[in-house]
VOKESE-284565 format. One line per 8 residues: their letters; for each residue x, y, z of N, C-alpha, C. Coordinates in Angstrom, 3 decimals, decimal comma. Layout:
N
A> X/Y/Z/X/Y/Z/X/Y/Z ~ ...
This chain:
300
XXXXXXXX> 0,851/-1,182/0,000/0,000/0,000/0,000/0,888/1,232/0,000 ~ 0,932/1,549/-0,944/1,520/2,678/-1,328/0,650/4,441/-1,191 ~ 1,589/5,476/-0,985/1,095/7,087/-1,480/2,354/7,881/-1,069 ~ 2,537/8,716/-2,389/3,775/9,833/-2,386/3,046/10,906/-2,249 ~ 4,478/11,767/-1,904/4,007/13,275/-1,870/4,654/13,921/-0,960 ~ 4,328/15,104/-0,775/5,788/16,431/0,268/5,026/16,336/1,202 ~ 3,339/15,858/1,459/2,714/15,626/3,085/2,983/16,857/3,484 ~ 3,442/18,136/3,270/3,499/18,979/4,289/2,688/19,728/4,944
XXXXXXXX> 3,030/19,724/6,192/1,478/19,961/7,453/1,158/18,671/7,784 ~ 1,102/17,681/7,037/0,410/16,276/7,477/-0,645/16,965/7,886 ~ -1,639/17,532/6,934/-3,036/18,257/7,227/-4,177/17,450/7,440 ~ -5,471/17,560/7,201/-6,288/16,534/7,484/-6,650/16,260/5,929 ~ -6,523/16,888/5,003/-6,416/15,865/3,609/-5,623/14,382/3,470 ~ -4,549/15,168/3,894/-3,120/13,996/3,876/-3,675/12,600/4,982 ~ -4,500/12,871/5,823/-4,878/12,212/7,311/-5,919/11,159/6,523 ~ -6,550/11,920/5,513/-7,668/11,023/4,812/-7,141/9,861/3,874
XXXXXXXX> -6,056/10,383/3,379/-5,326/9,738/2,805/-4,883/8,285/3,707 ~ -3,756/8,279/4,569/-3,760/7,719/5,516/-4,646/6,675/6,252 ~ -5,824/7,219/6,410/-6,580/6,253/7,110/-7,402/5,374/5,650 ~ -7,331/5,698/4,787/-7,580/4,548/3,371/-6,574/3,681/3,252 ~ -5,288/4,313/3,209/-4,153/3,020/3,267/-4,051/2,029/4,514 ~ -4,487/2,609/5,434/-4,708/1,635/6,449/-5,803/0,466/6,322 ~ -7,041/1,139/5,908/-8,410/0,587/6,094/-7,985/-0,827/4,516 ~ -7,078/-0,067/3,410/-6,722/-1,503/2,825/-5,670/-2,548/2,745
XXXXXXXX> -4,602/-1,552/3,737/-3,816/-2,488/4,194/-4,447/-3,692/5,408 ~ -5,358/-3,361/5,834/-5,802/-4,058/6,945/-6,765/-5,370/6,082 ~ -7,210/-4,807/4,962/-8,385/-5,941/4,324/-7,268/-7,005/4,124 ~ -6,253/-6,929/3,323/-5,248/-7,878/2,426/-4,020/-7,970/3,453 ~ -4,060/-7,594/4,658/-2,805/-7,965/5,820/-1,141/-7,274/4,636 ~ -1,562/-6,314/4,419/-0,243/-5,670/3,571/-0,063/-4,689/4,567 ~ 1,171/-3,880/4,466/1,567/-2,718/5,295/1,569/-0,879/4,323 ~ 1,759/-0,432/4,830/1,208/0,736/4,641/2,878/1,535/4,490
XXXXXXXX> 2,886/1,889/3,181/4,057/2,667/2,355/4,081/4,422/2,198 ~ 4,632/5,117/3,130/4,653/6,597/2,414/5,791/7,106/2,100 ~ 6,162/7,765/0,498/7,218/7,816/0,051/7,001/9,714/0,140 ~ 8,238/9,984/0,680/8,240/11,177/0,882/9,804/12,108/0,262 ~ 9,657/13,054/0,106/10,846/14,016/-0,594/11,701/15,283/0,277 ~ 12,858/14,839/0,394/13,168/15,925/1,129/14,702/16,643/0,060 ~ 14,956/17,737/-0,351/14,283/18,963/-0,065/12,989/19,014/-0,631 ~ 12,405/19,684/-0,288/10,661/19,688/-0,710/10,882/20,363/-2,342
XXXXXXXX> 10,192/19,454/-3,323/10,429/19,229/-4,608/10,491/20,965/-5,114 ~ 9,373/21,482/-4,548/9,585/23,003/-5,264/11,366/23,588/-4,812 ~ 11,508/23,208/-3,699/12,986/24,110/-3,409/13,778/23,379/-5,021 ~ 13,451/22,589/-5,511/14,446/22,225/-6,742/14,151/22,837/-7,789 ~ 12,604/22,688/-8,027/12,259/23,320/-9,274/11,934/24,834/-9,267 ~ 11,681/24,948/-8,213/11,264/26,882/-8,564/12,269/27,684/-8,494 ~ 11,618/29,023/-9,125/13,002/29,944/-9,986/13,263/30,951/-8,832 ~ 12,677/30,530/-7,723/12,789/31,448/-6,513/12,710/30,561/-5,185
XXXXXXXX> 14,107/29,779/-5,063/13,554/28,684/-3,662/13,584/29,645/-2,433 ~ 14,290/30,219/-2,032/14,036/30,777/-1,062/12,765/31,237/-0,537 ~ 12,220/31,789/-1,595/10,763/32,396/-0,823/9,340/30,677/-0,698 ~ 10,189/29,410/-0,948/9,496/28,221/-0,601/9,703/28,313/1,471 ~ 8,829/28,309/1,884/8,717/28,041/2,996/7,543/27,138/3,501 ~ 8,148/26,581/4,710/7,429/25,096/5,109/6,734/25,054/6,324 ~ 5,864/24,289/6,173/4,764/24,232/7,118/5,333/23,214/8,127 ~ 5,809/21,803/7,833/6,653/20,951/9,011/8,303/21,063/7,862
XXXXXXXX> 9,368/20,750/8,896/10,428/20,288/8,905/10,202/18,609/8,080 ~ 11,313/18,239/8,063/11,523/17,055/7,561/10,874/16,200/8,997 ~ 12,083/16,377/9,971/12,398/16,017/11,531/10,293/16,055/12,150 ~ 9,530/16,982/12,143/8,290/17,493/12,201/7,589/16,387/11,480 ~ 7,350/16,162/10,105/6,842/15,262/9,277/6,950/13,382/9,897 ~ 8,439/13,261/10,253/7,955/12,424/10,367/7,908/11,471/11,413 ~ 7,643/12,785/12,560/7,346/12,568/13,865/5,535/12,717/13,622 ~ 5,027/13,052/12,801/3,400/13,339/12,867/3,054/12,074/12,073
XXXXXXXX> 3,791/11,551/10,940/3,316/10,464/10,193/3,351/9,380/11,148 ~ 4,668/9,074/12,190/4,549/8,256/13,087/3,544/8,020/14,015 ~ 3,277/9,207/14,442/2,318/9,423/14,994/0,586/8,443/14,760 ~ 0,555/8,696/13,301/-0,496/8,204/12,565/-0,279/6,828/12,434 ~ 0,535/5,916/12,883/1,096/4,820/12,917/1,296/4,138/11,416 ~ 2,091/4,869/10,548/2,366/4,409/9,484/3,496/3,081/9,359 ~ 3,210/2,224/8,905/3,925/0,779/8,738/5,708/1,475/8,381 ~ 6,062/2,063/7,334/6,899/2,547/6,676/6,761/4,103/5,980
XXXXXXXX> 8,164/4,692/6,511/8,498/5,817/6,054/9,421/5,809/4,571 ~ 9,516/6,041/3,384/10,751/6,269/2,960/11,506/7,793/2,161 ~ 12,108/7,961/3,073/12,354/10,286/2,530/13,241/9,830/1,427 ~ 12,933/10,149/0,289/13,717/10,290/-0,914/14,692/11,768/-1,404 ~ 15,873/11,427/-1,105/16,630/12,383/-1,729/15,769/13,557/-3,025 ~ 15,843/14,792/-3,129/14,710/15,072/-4,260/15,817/15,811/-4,923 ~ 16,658/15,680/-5,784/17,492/16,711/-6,468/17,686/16,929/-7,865 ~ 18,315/17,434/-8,627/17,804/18,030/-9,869/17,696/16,678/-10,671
XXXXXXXX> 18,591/15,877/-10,589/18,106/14,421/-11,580/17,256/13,646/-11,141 ~ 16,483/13,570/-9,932/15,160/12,715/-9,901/13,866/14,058/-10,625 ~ 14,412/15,325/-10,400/13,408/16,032/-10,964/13,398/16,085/-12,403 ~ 14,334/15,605/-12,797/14,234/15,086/-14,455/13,163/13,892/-15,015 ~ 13,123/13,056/-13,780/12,718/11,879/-14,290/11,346/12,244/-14,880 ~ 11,295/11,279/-15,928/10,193/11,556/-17,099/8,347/10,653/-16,096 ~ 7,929/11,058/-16,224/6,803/10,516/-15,899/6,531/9,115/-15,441 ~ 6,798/8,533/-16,699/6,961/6,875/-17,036/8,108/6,175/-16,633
XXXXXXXX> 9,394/7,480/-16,225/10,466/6,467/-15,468/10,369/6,842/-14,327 ~ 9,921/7,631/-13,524/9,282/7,430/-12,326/7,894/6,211/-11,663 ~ 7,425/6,468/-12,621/6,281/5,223/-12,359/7,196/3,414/-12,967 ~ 7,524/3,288/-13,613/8,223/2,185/-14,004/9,432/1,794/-13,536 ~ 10,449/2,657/-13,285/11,504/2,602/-12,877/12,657/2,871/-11,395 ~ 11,161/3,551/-10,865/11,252/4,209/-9,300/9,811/3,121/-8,535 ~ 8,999/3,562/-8,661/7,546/3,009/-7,805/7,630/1,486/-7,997 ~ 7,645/1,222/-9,392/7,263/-0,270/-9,571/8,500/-1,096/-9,053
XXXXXXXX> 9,588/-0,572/-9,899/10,591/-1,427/-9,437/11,561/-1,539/-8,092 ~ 11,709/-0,747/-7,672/11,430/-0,557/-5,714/10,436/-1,190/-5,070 ~ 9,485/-0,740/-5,124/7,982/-0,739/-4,224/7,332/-2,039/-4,415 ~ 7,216/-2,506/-5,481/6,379/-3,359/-5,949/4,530/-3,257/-5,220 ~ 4,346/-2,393/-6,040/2,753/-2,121/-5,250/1,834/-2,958/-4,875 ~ 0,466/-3,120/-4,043/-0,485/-3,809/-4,493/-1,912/-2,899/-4,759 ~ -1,292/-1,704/-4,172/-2,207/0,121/-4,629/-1,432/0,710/-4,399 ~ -1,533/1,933/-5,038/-1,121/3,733/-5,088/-2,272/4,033/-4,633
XXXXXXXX> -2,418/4,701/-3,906/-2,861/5,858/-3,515/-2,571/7,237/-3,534 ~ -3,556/7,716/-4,091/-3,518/9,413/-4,590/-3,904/10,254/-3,971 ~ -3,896/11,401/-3,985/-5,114/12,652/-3,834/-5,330/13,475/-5,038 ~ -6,141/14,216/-4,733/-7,482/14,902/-6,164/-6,326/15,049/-7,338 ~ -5,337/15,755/-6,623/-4,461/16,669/-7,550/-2,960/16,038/-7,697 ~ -2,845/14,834/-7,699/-1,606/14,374/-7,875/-1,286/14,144/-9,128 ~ 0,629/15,340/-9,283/1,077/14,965/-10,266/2,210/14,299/-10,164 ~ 2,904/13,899/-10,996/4,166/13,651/-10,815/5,026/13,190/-11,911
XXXXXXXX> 6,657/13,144/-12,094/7,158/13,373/-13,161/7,818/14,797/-13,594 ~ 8,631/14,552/-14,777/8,841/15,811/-15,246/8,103/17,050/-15,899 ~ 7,898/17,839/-15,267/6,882/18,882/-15,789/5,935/19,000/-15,292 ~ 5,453/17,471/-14,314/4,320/17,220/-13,474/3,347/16,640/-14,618 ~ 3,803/15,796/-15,436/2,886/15,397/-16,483/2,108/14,220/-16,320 ~ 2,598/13,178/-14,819/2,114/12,068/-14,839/0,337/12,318/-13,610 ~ -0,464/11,495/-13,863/-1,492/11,937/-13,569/-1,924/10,867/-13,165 ~ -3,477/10,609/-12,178/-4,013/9,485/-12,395/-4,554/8,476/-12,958
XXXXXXXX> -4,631/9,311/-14,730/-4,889/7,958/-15,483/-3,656/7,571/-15,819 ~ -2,794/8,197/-16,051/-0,964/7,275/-16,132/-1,162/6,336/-15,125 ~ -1,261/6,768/-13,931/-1,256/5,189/-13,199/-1,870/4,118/-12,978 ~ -3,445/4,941/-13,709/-4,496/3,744/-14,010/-4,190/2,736/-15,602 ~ -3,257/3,258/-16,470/-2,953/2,723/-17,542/-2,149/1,792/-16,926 ~ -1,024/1,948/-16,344/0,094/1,649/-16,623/-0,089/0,447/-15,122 ~ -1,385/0,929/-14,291/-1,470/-0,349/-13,105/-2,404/-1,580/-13,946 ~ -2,780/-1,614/-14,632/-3,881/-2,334/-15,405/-2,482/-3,174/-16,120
XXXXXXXX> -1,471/-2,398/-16,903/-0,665/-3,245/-17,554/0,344/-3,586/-16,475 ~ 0,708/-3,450/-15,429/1,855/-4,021/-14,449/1,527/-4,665/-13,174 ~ -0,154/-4,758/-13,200/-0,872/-5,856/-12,310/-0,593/-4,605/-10,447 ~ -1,257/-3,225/-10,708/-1,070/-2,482/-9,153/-3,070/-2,080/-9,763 ~ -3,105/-1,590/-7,986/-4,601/-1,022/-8,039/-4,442/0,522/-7,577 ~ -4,859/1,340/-8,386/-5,316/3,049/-7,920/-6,504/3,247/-7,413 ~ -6,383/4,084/-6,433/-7,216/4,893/-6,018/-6,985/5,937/-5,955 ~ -7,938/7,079/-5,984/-7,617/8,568/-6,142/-9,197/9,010/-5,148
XXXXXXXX> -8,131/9,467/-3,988/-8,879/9,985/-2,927/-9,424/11,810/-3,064 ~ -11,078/11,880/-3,048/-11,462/13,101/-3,749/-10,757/14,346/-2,579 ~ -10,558/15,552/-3,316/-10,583/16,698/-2,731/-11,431/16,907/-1,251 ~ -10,712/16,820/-0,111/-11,234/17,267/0,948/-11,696/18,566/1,574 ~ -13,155/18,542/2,093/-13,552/20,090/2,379/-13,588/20,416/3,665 ~ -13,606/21,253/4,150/-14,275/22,228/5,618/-15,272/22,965/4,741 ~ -16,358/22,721/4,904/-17,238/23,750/4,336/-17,215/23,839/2,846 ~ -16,694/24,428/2,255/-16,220/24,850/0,544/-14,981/24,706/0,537
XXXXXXXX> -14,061/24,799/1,486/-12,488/24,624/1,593/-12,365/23,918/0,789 ~ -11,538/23,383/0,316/-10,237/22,554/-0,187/-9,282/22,581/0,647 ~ -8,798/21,377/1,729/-8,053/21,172/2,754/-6,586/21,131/1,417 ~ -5,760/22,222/1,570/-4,117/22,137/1,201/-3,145/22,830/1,602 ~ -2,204/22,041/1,561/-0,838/23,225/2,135/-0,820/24,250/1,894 ~ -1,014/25,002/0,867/-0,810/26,107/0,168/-1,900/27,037/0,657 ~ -3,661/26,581/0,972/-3,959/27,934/1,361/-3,907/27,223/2,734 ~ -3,534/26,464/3,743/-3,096/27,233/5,110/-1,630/27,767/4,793
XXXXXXXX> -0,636/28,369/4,342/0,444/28,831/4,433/-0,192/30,092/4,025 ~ -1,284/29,965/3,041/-2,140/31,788/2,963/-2,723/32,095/4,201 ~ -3,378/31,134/4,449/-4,181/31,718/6,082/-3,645/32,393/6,649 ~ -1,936/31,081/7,574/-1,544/31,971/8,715/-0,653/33,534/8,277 ~ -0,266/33,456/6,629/0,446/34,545/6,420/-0,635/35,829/6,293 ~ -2,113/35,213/6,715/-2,829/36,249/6,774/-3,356/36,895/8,194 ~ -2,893/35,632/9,052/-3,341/35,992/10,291/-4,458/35,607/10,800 ~ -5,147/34,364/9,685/-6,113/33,524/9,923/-6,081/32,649/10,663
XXXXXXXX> -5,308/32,716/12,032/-4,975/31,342/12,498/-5,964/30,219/12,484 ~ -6,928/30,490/12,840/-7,954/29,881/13,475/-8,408/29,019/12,137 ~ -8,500/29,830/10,743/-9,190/28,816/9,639/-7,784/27,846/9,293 ~ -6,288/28,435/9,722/-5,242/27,269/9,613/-5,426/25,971/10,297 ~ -5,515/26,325/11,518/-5,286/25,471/12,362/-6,601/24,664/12,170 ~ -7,828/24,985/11,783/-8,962/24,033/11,370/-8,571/23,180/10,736 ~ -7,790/23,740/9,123/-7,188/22,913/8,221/-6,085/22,345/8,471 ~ -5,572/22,423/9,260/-4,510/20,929/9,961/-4,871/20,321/10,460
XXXXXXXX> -5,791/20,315/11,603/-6,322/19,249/12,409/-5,487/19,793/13,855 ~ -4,393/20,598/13,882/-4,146/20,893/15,040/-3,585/22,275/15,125 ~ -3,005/22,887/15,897/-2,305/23,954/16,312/-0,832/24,172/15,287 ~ -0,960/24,726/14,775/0,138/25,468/13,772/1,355/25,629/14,859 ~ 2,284/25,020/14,662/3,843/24,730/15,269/4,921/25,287/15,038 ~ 5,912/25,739/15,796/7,136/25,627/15,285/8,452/25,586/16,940 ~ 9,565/24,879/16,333/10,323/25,152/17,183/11,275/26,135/17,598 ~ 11,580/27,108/18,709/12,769/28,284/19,005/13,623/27,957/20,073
XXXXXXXX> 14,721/28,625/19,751/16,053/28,172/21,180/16,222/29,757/21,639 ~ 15,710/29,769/22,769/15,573/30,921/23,705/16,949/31,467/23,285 ~ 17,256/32,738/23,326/18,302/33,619/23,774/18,322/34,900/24,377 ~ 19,308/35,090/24,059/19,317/36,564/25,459/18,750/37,349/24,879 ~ 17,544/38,817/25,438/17,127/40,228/24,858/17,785/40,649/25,685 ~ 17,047/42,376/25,216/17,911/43,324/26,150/16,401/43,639/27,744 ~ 15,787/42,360/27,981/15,174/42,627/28,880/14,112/43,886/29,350 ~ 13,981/44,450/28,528/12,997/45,437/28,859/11,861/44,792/29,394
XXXXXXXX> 11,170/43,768/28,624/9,955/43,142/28,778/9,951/42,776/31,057 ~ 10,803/42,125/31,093/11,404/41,881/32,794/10,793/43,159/32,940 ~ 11,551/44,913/33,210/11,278/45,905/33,815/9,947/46,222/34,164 ~ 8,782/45,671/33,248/7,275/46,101/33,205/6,559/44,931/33,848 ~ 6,722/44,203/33,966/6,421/43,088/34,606/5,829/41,739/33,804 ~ 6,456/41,776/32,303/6,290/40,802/31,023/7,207/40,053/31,052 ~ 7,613/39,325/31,555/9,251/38,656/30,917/9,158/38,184/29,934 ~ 9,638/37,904/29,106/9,441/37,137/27,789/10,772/36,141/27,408
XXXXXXXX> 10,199/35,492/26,478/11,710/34,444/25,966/11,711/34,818/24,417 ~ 13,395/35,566/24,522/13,401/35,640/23,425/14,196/34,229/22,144 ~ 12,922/33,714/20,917/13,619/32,912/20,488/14,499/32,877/19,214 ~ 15,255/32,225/18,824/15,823/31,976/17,606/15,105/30,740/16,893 ~ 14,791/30,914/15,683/14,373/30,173/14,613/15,633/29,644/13,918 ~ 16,066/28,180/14,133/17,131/27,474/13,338/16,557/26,830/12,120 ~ 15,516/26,533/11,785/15,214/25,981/10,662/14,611/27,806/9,351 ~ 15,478/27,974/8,621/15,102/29,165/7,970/14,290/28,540/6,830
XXXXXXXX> 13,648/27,408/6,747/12,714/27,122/5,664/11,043/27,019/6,433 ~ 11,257/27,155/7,839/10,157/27,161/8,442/8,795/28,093/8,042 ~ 7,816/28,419/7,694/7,104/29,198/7,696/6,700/30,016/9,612 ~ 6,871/31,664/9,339/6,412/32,264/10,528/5,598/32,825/10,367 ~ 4,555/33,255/11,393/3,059/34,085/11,128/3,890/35,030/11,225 ~ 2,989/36,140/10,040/3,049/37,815/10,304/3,214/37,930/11,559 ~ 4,083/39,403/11,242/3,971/40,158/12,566/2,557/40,382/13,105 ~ 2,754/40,351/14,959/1,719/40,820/15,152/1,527/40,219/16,645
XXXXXXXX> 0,518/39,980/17,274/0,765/39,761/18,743/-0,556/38,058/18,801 ~ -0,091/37,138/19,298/-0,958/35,817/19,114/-1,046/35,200/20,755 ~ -2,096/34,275/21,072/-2,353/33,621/21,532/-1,290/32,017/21,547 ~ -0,736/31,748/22,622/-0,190/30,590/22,165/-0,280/29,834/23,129 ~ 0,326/28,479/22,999/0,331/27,353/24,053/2,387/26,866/24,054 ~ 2,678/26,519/24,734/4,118/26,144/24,989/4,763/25,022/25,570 ~ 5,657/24,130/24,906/5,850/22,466/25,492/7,066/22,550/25,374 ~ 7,518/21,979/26,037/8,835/21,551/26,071/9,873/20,631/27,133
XXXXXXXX> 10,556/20,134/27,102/11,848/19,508/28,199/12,044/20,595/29,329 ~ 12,074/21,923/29,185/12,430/22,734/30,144/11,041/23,511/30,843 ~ 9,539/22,547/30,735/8,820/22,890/31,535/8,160/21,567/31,784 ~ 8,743/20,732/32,088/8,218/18,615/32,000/7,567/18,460/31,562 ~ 6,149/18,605/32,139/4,891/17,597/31,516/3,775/18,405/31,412 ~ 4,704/19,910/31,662/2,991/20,971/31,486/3,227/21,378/30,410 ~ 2,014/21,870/29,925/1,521/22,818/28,761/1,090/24,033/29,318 ~ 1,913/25,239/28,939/1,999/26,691/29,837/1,348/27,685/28,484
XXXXXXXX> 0,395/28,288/29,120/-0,396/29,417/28,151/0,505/30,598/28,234 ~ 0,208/31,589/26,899/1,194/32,301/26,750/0,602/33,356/25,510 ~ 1,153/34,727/25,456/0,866/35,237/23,721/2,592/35,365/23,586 ~ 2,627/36,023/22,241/3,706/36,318/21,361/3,189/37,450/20,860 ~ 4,673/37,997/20,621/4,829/38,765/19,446/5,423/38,355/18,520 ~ 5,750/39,160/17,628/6,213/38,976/16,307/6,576/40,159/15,696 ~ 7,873/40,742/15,672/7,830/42,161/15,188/8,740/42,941/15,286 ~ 9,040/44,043/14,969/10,066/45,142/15,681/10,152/45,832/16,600
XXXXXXXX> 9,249/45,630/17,396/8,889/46,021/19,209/9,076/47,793/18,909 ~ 8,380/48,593/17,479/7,866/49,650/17,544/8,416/50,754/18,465 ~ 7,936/50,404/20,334/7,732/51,408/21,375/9,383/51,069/21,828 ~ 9,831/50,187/21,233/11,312/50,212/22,498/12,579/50,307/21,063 ~ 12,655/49,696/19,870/13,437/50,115/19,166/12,808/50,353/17,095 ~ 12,231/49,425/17,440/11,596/49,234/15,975/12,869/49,033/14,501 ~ 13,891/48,470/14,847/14,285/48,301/14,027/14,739/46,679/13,959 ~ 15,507/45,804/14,769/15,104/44,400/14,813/13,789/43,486/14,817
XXXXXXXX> 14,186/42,936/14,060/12,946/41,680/13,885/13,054/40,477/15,450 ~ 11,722/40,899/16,061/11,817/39,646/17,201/10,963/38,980/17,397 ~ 11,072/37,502/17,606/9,907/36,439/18,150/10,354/36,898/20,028 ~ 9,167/37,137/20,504/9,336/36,916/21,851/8,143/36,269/22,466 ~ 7,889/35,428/23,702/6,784/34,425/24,492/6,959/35,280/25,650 ~ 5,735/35,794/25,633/5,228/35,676/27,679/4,953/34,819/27,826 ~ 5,322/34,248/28,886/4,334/32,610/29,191/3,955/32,912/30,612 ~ 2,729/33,012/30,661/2,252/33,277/31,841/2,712/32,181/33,246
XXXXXXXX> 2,545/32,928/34,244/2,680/31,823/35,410/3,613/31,457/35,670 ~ 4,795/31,946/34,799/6,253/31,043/34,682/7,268/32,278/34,763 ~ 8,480/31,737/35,603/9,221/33,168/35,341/10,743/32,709/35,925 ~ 11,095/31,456/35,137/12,241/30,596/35,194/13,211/30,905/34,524 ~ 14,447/30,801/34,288/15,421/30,757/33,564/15,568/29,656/32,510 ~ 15,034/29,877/31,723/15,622/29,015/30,433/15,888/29,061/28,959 ~ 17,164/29,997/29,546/17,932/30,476/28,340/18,890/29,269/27,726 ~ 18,806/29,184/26,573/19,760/28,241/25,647/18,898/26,270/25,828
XXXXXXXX> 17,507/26,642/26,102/16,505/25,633/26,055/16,115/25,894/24,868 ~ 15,029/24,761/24,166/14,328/24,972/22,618/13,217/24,291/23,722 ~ 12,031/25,063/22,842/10,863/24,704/23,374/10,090/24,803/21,871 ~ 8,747/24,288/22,031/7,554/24,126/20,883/6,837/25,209/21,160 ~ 6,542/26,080/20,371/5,088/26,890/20,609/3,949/26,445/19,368 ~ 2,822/26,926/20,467/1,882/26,185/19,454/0,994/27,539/19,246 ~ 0,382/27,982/18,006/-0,163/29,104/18,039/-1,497/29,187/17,375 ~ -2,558/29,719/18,582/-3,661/29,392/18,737/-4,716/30,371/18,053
XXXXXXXX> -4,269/31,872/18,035/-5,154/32,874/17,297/-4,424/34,150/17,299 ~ -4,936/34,778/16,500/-4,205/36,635/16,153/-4,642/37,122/17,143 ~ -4,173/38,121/17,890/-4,694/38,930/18,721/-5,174/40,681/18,127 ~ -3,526/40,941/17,756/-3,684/42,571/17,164/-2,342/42,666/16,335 ~ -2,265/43,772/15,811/-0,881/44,025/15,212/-0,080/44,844/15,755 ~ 1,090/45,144/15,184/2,031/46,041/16,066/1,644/47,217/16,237 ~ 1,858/48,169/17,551/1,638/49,107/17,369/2,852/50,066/18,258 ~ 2,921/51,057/17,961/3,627/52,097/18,331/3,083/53,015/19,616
XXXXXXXX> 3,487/53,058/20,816/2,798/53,131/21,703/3,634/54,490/22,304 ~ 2,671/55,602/23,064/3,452/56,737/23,722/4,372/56,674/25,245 ~ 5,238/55,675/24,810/6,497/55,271/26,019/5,547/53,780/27,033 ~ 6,675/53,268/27,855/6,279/51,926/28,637/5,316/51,971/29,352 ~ 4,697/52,551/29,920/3,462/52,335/30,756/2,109/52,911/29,584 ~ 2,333/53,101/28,538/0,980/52,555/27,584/1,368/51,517/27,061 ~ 2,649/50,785/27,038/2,756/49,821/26,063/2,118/48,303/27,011 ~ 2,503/48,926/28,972/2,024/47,925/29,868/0,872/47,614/30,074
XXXXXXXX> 0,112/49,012/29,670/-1,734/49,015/29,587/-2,064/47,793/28,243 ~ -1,381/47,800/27,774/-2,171/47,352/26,438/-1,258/46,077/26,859 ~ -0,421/45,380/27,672/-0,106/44,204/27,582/-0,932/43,433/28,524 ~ -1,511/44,201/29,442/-2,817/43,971/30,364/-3,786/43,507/29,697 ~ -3,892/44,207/28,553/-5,387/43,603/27,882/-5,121/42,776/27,062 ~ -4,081/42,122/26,438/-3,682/41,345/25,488/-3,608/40,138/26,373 ~ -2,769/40,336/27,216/-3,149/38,887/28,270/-4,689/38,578/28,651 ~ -5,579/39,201/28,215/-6,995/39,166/28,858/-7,527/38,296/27,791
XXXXXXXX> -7,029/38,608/26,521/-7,431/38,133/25,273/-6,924/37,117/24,934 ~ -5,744/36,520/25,412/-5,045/35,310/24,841/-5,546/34,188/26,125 ~ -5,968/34,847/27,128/-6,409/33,965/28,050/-7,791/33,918/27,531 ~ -8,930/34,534/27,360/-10,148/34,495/26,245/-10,211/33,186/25,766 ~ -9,182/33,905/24,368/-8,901/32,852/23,271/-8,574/31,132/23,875 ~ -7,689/31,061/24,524/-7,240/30,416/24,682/-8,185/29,020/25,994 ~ -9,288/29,821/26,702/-10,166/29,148/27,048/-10,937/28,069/26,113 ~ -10,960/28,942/25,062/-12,340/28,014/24,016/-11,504/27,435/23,435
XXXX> -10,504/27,089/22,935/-8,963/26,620/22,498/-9,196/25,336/23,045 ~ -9,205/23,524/22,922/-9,021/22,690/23,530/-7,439/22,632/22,639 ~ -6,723/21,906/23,665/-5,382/21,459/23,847/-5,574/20,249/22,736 ~ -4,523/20,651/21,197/-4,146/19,960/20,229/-2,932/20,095/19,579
C-alpha cells in the first residue's frame, strides 16, 4: 500500500489519505508505504527557492506520520536528476521497481514526473498493464475549503490562524532556542523568551501579537499558556525583527533551552505606543485576550 508526496502539514487531507491506506492495508494484511521528498520538490524546481517556505520540517513530518502509525516511512533524496525523471520512469523505474505495489494511492491533484505530467490515469494505464490497483482519494472540504498546504500557508500569512489550524487538524507549530534580549519586557512586569528560529525554511506568522500554548523539556509535563509577538517592538526600538513568548505563570530561567510553541489565534498588530506604561496598559489587555482565546482553544 503505497502514497507519495511532500505531506506537508500532514493536514487533514493527507490524514484522509492515511486512514484509506490503512483501512486496505488491513483488508489484504499488507503494510502501509509513504514515500516522501526531502528537499521539498519546489525548493528544486522553482526559480525562486528561497521564498518556498514550510509548514513541518523534515524532523516534524515524520514525527506526525509516526504518529499516525504508518507501517513505513521512505524520505527520498529530491534533487535536480530525480526532478528530471520523465513521468513513465518514475512510475516504471522508481515506484514499480522498488515498491512493488499492491495500490497507489492518490489525492485529487496528484502529479508527478517531469513537468508534473504524470497523472491518475498514467497510473491507471500503466497499473492495469503491471498488475497495481489506484485509487484517487477526492478533494477534501471544511465547508467549501479545499483542505491544502498552500492555502493554510495563505491563512496563517494572513493571520487567519484559526481557519489554519482548522485545516490541519491541530495547532500550527514551530520550534525556538531561547536567547538573550535586552530585557525590557522583565522591567514592566512581562518577561518574555526571546527565540531563535534554526530551521530558515520554516514558515512564521506575520507580525503581530498571538495567543499561544508552549511544550517543552524545560517545563516537563505541562503545557503553559502564553501570547507572542512577532515584530520590531515599535515602542522600544523598531528596528530588529523579534519572536518573543510571555508565558504566563512562569518566570524561570531558560535560556539556551528549545521549546515548541503552538499558536492558537491573532490577537492585534504592532503598534507604536506613547512610552512603557501605555505599552504595559495594552499588555494587560492582550493577556486578557489570549487567556479568552485560549479558554475556548481545547489542547491539540
Amino acid at each position: 500500500m503505497i502514497t507519495t508526496g511532500a505531506f506537508d502539514g500532514v493536514h487533514r487531507g493527507h490524514q484522509k489519505i492515511i486512514i484509506r491506506m490503512q483501512e486496505i492495508a488491513q483488508a489484504i494484511e499488507g503494510e502501509t508505504i509513504i514515500i516522501t521528498f526531502h528537499p521539498h520538490p519546489r525548493k528544486i524546481t522553482s526559480s525562486v527557492p528561497g521564498e518556498i517556505k514550510q509548514l513541518t520540517s523534515l524532523n516534524e513530518r515524520i514525527k506526525l506520520l509516526d504518529q499516525l502509525g504508518i507501517d513505513h516511512l521512505v524520505v527520498v533524496p529530491f534533487d535536480y536528476h530525480f526532478s528530471n525523471l520523465t513521468a513513465e520512469a518514475y512510475l516504471q523505474e522508481f515506484l514499480v521497481a522498488h515498491f512493488h505495489p499492491h495500490t497507489i494511492i492518490v489525492g485529487y491533484d496528484h502529479r508527478f514526473g517531469k513537468g508534473r505530467l504524470g497523472n491518475f490515469e498514467m497510473l491507471q494505464k500503466y497499473g492495469q498493464q503491471l498488475g497495481f490497483i489506484v485509487e484517487q482519494i477526492n478533494e477534501q472540504l471544511i465547508g467549501d475549503e479545499i483542505i491544502s498546504s498552500t492555502h493554510i500557508r495563505e491563512y496563517l500569512l494572513e493571520k487567519n490562524i484559526a481557519k489554519a489550524n482548522e485545516l490541519l487538524g491541530c495547532a500550527y507549530f514551530f520550534d525556538g532556542f531561547v536567547v538573550r534580549g535586552n530585557q525590557i519586557g522583565r522591567t514592566i512586569g512581562f518577561p518574555t523568551a526571546n527565540l531563535h528560529i534554526n530551521d530558515e525554511e520554516k514558515l512564521i506568522p506575520s507580525n503581530g501579537v498571538y495567543a499561544v500554548r508552549v511544550k517543552g523539556e524545560c517545563f516537563g509535563e505541562h503545557i503553559l499558556e502564553g501570547m507572542m509577538n512577532i515584530g520590531v517592538r515599535p515602542t522600544v526600538d523598531g528596528h530588529k525583527k523579534v519572536i518573543e513568548v510571555n508565558i504566563f505563570n512562569f518566570d524561570e530561567d531558560i535560556y539556551e533551552e528549545t521549546f515548541t510553541v503552538m499558536v492558537y489565534d491573532y490577537i492585534r498588530g504592532e503598534v507604536k505606543f506613547n512610552g512603557l506604561d501605555e505599552l504595559k496598559a495594552q499588555l494587560n489587555k492582550d493577556v486578557y485576550s489570549a487567556k479568552s482565546i485560549l479558554l475556548e482553544r481545547p489542547l491539540s
